[in-house]
N, C-alpha and C positions, 0 to 999 in steps of 0.2 A: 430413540427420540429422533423427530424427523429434522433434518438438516436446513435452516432458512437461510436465503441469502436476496437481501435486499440492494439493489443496486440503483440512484438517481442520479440522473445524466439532463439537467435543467437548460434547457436554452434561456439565454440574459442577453440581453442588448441594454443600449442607455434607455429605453421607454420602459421598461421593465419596472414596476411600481410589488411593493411587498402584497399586495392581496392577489396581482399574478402570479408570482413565483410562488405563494402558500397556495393556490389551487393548483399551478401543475408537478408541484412534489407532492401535494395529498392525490389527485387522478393518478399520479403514477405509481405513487405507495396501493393505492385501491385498487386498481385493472391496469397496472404497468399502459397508460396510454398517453405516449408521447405528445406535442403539443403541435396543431394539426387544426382542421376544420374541423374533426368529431368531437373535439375536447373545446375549440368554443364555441361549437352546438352547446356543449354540456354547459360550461361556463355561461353563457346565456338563461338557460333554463334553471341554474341552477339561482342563478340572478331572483329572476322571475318568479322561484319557490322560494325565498327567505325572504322576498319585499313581503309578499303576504302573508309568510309565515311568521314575521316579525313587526307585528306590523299593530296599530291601537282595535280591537275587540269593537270597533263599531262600523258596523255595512249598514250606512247609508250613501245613497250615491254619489259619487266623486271622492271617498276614502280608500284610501287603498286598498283596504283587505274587499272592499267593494269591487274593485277593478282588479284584485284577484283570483275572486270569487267566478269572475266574469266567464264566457269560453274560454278563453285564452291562458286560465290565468295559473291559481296554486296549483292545481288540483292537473289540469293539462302537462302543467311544465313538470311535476311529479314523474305522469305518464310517461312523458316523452325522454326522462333521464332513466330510466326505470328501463324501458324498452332498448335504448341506448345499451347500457350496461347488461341488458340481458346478451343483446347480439352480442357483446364482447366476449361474454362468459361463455356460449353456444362457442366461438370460435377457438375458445382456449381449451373445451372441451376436446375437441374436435383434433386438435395440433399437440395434443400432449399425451405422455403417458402416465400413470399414477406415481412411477419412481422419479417423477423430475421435480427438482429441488423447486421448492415456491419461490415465485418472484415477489410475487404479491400478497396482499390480504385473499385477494379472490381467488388464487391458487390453494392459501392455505385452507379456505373452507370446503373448493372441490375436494380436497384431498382427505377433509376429512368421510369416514364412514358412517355417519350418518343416515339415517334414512328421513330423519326431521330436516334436513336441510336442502332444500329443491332450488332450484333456478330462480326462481318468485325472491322466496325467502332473502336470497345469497342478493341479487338485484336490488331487494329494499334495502337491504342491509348494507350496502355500498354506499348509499343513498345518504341512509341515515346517519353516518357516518364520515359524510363529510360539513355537515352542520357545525359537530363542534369544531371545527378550521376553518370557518368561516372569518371569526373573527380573534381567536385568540392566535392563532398561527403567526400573522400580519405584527399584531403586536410585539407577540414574543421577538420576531423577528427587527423591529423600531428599536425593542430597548437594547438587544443586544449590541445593535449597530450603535449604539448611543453611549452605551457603557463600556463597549470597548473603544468609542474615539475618547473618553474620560480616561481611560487607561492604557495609553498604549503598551504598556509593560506586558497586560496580557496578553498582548498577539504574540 
């Protein structure tokens, strides 16, 4: 069985709000990618796919899924995280060998052997995958901080 070792190493300051911090342990849990100008690229785009993808089932103009619909918008900001995360994965191709312990999710799918699983694939999949941490991460994160100042016994 292959050996995992996950390791998060979060940068926090006082501006630091819980939907920051749950995008850069989920980027980092997904393509180990520190927090930088390529992560809020990512962060931005990543913005830009869930207003539209969450958004009311009616394009007419001046609705959002309208103005996601737009060039710029679901379907681009997809691209542009997709493409993102491909170069990551090309470079971790590149810098690693098959015996080296996974950092991440997207080490553990290189590593598998697979022939159904291609760069495309592993790229959406990164993707798709940070959707559900969009908004329960955040949360999870509210109560806990709420429920432990309720108790401080259990710190």
């Amino acid at each position: 069985m292959e050996k995992h070792e996950f390791v998060f190493d979060v940068v926090l300051n006082e501006e630091v709000s819980n939907d920051e911090i749950a995008f850069q342990v989920l980027v980092k849990a997904l393509v180990s990618m520190d927090p930088g100008d390529e992560t809020e690229f990512l962060k931005k785009q990543f913005q830009e796919f869930m207003a539209g993808l969450i958004s009311l089932p009616i394009n007419i103009p001046g609705s959002r899924l309208h103005k996601s619909l737009q060039a710029n918008g679901l379907l681009q900001a997809k691209k542009k995280m997709v493409e993102l995360v491909h170069k990551i994965i090309e470079a971790k191709k590149k810098n690693r060998g098959r015996s080296e312990i996974a950092k991440d999710v997207a080490d553990v799918l290189l590593n598998d052997a697979s022939e159904e699983l291609n760069d495309d694939l592993i790229s959406d999949n990164m993707i798709d995958l940070m959707i559900p941490g969009e908004d329960s991460v955040p949360v999870l994160i509210t109560l806990a901080v709420k429920y432990l100042s309720d108790c401080p016994v259990a710190l």
